[in-house]
N, C-alpha and C positions, 0 to 999 in steps of 0.2 A: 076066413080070409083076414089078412094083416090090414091092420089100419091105414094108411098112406103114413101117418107122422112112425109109424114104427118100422114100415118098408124103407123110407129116409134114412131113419136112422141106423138101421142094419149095414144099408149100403155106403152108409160115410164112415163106421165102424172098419166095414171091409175094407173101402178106400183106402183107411189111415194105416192099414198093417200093409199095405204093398205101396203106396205111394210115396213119393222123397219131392221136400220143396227145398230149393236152395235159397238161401237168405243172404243175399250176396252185400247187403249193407248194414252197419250196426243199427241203424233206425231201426231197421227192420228187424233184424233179431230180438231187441229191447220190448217192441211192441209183442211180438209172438210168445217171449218168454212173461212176459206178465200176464195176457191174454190168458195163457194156459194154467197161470195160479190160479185163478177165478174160484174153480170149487174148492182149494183149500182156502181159499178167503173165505169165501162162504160158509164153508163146514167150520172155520175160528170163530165166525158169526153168532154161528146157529149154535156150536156149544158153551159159548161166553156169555150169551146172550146181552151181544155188544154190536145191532144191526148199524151202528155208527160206523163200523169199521167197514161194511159194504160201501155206504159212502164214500170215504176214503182209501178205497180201494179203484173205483171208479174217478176218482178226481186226480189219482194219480194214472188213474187208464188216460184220459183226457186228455193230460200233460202230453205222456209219450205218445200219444197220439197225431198230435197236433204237430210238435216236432217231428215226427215222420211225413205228414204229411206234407212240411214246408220242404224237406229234406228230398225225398223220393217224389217222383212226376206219377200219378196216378192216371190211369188210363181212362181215359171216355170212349164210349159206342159212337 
């Protein structure tokens, strides 16, 4: 039997080949296109051996972050 973290992640796999999100504001786009560099930051990290640069990859997550946030009205339950 499949683990639960690898049942997860199977079905968010499957999710991402048939699902479409529309990004209807630049905030948003800015956030999702850096969000999605993450492993190639990472893998520049791990083969430079310059873990500096995960910092500064996050600090600049941070930045567009925050500006989205102020920018887009984020939902509450």
């Amino acid at each position: 039997m499949l683990e639960p973290s690898w049942s997860c992640y199977i079905c968010r796999a499957e999710l991402a080949k048939t699902a479409s999100v529309a990004l209807t504001n630049e905030k948003e786009r800015m956030l999702a296109m850096h969000v999605v560099r993450f492993p190639e930051a990472l893998a520049d990290a791990i083969a430079d051996l310059l873990p500096n640069r995960i910092t500064d990859y996050l600090y600049e997550l941070t930045d567009i972050f925050n500006s989205f946030y102020v920018e887009c009205q984020v939902r509450t339950c």
